[in-house]
N, C-alpha and C positions, 0 to 999 in steps of 0.2 A: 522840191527840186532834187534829182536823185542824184547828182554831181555835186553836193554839197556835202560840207565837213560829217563826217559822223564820230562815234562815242568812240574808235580809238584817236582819231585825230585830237580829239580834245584832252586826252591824257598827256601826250604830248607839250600840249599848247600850256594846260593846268600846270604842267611840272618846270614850264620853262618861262611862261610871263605872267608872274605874279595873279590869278585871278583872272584871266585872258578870257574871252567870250569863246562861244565855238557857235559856227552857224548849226542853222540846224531848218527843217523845212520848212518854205514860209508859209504854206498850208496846213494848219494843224489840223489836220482830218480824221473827225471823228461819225460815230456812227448815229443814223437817226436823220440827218438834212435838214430840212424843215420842222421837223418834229422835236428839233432839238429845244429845249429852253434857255440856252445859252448859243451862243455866236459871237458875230460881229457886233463890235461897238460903235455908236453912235458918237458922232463928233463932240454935241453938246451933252451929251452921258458920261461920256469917259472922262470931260473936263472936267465935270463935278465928282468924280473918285479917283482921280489920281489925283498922292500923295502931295502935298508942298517940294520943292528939290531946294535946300539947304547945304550948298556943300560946305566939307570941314576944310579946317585950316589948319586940323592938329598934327599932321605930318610936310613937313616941305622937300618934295624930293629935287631931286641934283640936276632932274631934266625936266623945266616945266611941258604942261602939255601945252601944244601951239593950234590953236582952231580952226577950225575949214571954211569959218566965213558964213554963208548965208545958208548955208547945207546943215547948217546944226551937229557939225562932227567935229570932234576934237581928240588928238591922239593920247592916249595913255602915257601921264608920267613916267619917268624911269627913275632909278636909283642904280648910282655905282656903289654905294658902300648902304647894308645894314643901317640903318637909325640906331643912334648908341644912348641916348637918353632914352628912346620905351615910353614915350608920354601916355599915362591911361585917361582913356575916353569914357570911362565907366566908371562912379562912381558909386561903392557899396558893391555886395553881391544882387546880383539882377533878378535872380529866383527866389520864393517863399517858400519849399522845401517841397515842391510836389513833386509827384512821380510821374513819368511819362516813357512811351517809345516811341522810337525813332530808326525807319530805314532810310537806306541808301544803298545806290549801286556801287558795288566794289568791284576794279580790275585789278586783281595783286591776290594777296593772301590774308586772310579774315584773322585778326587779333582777338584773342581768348577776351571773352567777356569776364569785365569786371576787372582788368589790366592795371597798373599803377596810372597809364594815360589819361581812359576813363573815369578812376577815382578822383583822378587830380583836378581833371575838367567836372565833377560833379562840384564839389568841392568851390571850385570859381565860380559856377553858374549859380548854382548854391537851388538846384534840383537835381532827383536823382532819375538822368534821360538813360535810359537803359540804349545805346546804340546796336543797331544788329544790319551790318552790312551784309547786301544779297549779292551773289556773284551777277556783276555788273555785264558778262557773254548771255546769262539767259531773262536779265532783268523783264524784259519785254514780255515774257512771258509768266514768270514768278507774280508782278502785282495785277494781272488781270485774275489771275486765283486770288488774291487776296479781295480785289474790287465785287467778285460775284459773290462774294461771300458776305460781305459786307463788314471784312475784318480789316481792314484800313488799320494801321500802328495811330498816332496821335499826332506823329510828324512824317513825313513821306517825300521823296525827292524822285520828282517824275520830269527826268530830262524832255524835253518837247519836242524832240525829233522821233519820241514816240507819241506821242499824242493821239497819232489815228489807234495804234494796239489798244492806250488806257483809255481810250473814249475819255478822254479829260475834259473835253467839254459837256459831256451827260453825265458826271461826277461833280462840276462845279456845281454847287447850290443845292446836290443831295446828297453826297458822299464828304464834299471839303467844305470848309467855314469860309461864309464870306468875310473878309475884313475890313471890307470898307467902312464899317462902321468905326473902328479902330485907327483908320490909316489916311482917309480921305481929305485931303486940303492939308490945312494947317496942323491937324490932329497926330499925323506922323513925327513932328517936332518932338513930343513925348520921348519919340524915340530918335537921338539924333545922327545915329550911326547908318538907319535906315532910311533917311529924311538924304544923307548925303549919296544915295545910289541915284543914277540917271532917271529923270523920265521914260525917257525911250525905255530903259526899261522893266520899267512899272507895268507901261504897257502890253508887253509880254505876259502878264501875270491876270490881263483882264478877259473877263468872258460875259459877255453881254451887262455892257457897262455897269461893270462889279470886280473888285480889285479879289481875287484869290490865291493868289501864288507871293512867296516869296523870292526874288531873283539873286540868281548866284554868281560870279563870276562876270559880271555886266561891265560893260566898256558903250564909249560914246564910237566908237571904232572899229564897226567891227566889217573883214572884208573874208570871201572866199579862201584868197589865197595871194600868192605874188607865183612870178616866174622869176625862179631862182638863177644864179649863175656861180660858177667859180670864179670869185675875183680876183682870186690871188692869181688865176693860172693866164684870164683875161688880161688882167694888167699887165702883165709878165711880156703880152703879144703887143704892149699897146694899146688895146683896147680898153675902151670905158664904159660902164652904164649908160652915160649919155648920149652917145653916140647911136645905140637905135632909138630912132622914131617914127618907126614905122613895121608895118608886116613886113615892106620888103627887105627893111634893114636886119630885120628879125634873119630872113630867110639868107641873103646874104652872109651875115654873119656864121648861120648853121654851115654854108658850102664851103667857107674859108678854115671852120675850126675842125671841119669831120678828116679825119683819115684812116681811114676803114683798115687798112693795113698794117697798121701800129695797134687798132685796136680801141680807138678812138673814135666815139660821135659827138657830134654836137648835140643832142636831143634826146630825152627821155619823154613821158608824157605830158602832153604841156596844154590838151585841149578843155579840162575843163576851168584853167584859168587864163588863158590865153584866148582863147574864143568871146572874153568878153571882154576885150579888149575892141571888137566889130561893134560895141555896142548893144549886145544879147542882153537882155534885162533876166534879171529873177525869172518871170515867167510869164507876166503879163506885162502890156503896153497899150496909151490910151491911143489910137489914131484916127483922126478927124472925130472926136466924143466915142468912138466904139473900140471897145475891147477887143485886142488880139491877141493870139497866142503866143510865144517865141516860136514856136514851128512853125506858124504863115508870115514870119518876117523876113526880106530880103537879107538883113544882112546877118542871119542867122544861116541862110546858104552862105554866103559869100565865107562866111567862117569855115562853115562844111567843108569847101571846096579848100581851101587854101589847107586847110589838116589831112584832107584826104592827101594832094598831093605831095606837102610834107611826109607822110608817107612811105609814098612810093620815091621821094627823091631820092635815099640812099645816107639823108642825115639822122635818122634814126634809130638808134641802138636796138637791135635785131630782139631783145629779150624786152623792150618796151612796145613794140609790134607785138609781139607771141603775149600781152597781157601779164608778163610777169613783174609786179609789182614791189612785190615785198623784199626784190636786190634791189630796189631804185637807190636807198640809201648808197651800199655798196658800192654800185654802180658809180654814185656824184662823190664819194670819199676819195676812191680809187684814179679818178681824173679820164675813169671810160665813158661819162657821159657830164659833160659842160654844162647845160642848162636844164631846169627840171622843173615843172608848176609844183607846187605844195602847198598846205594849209601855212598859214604865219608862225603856227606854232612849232614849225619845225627849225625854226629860226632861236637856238636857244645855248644853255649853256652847254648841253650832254650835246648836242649836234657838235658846239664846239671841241667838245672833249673829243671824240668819236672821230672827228677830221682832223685834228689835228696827230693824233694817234696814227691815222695812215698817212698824213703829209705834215710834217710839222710847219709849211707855210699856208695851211689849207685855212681858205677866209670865205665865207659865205656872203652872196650881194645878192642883190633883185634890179630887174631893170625900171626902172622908174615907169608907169600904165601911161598909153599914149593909143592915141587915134590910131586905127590900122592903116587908116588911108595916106597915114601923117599929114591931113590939112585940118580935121578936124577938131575938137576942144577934147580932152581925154576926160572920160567919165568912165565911174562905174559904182554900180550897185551898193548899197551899204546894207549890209546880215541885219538879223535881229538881234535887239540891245544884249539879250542873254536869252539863254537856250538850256539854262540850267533851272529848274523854277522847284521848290519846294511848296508845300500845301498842309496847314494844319486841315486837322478830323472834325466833320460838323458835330459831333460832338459831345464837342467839350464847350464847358461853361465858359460866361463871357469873361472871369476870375485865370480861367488857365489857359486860355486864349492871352489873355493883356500879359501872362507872366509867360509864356512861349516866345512871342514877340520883344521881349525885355530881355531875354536867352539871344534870341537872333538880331537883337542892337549889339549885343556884347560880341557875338559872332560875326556880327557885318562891318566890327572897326579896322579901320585903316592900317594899311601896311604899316609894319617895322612900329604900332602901337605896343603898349604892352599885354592889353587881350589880344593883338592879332599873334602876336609870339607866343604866348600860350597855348592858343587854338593849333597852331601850327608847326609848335616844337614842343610843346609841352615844358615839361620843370625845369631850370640851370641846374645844371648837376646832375638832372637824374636822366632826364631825357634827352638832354644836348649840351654842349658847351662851345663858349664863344672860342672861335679859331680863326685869328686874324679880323678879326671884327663881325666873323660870320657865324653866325648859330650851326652848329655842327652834330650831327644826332651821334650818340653813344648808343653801346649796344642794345641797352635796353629801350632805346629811342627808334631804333631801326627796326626793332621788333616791334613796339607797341602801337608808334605815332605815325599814322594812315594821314599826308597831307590832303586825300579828298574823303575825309570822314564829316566832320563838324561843318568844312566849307559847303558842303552838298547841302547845308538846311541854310546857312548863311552865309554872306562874305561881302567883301568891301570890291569897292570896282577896282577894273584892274591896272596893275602896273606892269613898268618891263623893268627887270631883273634879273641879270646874272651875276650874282653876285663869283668874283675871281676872273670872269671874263668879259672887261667894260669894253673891249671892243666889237663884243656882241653888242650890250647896250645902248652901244653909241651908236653903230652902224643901225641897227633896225630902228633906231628910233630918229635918227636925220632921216630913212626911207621914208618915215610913215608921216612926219613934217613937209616933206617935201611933194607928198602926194594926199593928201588927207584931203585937199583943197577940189580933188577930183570925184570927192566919191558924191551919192545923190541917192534919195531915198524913192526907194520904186515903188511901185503901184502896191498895196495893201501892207505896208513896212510894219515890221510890229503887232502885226491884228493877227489876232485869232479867228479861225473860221471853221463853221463846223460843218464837214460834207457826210454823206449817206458812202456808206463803204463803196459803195459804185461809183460813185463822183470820185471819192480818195485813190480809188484805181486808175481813174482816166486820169487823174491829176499825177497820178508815178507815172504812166506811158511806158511802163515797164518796155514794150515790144520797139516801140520807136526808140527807146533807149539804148536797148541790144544791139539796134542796130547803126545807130551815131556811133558806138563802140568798135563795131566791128568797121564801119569809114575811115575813123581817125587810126586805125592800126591795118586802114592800106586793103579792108578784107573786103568790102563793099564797096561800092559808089554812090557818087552825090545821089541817082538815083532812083537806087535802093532806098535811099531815106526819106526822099521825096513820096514814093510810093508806100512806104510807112506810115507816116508821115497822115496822108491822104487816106488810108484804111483807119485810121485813129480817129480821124475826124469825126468820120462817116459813122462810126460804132461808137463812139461817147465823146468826145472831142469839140465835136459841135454843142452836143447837149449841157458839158459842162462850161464852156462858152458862155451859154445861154443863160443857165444855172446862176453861173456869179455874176452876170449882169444884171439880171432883176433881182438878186437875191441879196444881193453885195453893192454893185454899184451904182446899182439906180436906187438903194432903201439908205446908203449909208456912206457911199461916194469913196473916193481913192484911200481913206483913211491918212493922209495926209493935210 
């Protein structure tokens, strides 16, 4: 789904809610189709290799998570203050002194190998994991040289929103280790820090019922995005989150707040999570037993239509038409644009910093996800468990396999633990100091301690935390209580699926995409799309239709 989170969004989301999931496409499309030996998983396959789910009790945070009922989703703890006791989940050093390497993608700036962070984390793990982070802008590119070559590191962190680049499914079972022999059932207990991550997303990590990945930053929670608003400047008028429930409340609300003259709109870009609010699924939907596309669904126009003329109404901020993206921040700090879709991770503590800098009463809200029509049940889609997946090297012995895994229990313990402080801030004293109850990085911490180095091979599921700003904390996390009960698991949730680079291209729709693009910014019409739309079909649209029907749903059913 090409309107889904990608790798900068999740830096974002990583920097601001503890461990936060980032969607990522629920098609992992790699190359080969049929010919693949890995795919989708079988209902009664996957049950026999995924893991036991064990969760801990070693951290109690300040905000329990509250459940969504019969949907299987439940929102991410939060924490107003640091953990001040540090309780450790690991007992002894985890490693036997091997040696190993280990990539990951970096966005930032690569810390000199062999660092006091490094030494310190060898030292805890008690192996010496040589880390070498790859710039995270050409990653996609970097490990497919690595894969043809067949120089794979011993640990590797292959975000799954590339999946069709790394052919990760034609590398599970010849390039990466299966683990299920390590991991499956009961056997993950071994490990209990790993034993406490989601099912859901273990799932994520399976390719033709075989567990191979380890998942990072996983949440039982995970959604596209919200439709943001200035609350501070909404209440101010009166107005409440509750108060729309509906498209036309929606639309209303934009004609009352816009005043084009002051400089003022109501609206930035709001369609790729707003639209699924009409009930647009993922990508597929079962109707009468047969598979449809979102592009042959009625109320995927019905959304069309209502974005186009949004539009052209005149509540639009003129640079969110013209595609300019990267002032949208700017834009919602400054109070020139009121409401705005975004990933959840932009909900965080530097957002708070950052508004409240240009308005010192600047407060970030969402409107609670409701039916367009406002008669109906509000639903919507829930992402995949994590999107972050690491993969040991087939290899290696089943000896540096078991002590890898014993590395990533120590690495996947729970917030405000005292290996997660470790992982995370490195030494007291050296690399950070408490300030105010909060782990505080010192120079030499800002230079060395990369918070997405270590987490990229392991990490504990997520929390929400800002820590100095609980009224972030509080607020995102009554949103996600109050809406958790809506979200629903769409058709192939979690599965991996392996298409032929022809299929992975019908399945981007790159051309029908361009041109949904150019509708919702008022440049096209419904028409246009419709007639896209229909040429897509015709040239592979149908065919991959076809494709995941017998390939997918009639061999292996909704994965649900």
């Amino acid at each position: 789904m090409s309107s889904q989170l990608n790798r900068r969004t999740f830096i974002g989301t990583a920097a601001s809610v503890a461990g936060a999931a980032a969607m990522a496409p629920l098609l992992s499309a790699c190359g080969g189709g049929t010919q693949q030996k890995t795919g989708a998983n079988t209902k009664s396959g996957l049950k026999a290799a995924l893991p036991a789910y064990v969760p801990s009790t070693a951290v109690k945070p300040d905000i329990p998570s509250v459940s969504g009922g019969g949907n299987g989703a439940a929102t991410d703890p939060g924490f107003l203050r640091y953990p001040t006791d540090q309780v450790a989940t690991v007992s002894g050093v985890p490693g036997k002194g091997g040696s190993y390497t280990a990539v990951t993608p970096l966005w930032g700036t690569v810390p000199p190998a062999g660092n006091s962070f490094y030494q310190a984390m060898n030292k805890a793990l008690g192996v010496n994991l040589a880390i070498k982070p790859a710039d995270g802008n050409n990653y996609n590119t970097i490990v497919p040289t690595m894969t043809a070559a067949r120089r794979l590191p011993d640990w590797i962190q292959l975000p799954a929103w590339w999946n069709n680049a790394f052919n990760t499914g034609e590398l599970a079972g010849t390039q990466l280790a299966d683990l299920t022999p390590y991991l499956a059932g009961d056997k993950v207990k071994k490990y209990p820090n790993l034993a406490a991550l989601p099912t859901g997303a273990w799932q994520t990590c399976a390719w033709g019922d075989r567990i191979y990945g380890i998942p990072c930053f996983s949440t039982n929670f995970s959604l596209a995005g919200a439709i943001f608003h200035r609350r501070d400047i909404l209440e101010a008028k009166g107005i409440t989150a509750d108060q729309v429930k509906s498209a036309d409340d929606m639309w209303n609300l934009g004609k009352e707040l816009t005043d084009a003259k002051r400089g003022v709109w109501a609206f930035d870009d709001v369609w790729t999570y707003l639209s699924l609010f009409w009930g647009v699924p993922a990508q597929w939907k079962l109707v009468d037993g047969k598979l449809v596309h979102k592009y042959e669904l009625p109320e995927f126009l019905e959304a069309m239509d209502w974005h186009y003329r949004l539009a052209k109404s005149g509540f639009m901020h003129p640079d969110a038409l013209a595609g300019d993206n990267a002032a949208q921040g700017t834009r919602f700090y400054s109070g020139k644009v009121l409401i705005a879709g975004g990933g959840l991770g932009a909900w965080n503590l530097a957002d708070h910093q950052s508004g409240t800098a240009a308005d010192k009463n600047y407060r970030r809200g969402a409107f609670d996800i409701f039916a367009a029509d406002g008669k109906g049940t509000p639903s919507i889609f829930l992402g995949p468990s994590a999107s972050m997946i690491s993969y040991l090297n087939k290899r290696l012995k089943p000896a540096q396999i078991e002590e890898l895994l014993s590395v990533a229990n120590y690495l996947a313990a729970p917030y405000g633990s005292r290996e997660y402080t470790m992982v995370n801030y490195g030494v007291e004293g050296v690399h950070y100091t408490m300030n105010n109850g909060v782990p505080t990085a010192t120079k030499e911490g800002q230079k060395f301690v990369q918070a997405t180095t270590y987490p990229f091979l392991a990490s504990p599921t997520s929390v929400v935390s800002n820590q100095g700003a609980d009224v972030v904390t509080k607020d995102y996390s009554g949103w996600a209580a109050a809406n958790v009960k809506y979200g629903y698991k769409p058709l192939f949730w979690n599965v991996n699926i392996s298409l032929s680079q022809s299929l992975a291209n019908a399945a981007a729709a790159q051309s029908v995409e361009d041109t949904i693009k150019d509708c919702y910014h008022g440049k096209k019409k419904v028409s246009d799309v419709q007639a896209a739309i229909s040429s897509w079909k015709s040239s592979s649209g149908d065919r991959l239709t076809q494709w995941m029907t017998t390939n997918v749903l009639d061999k292996v059913g909704t994965g649900q």
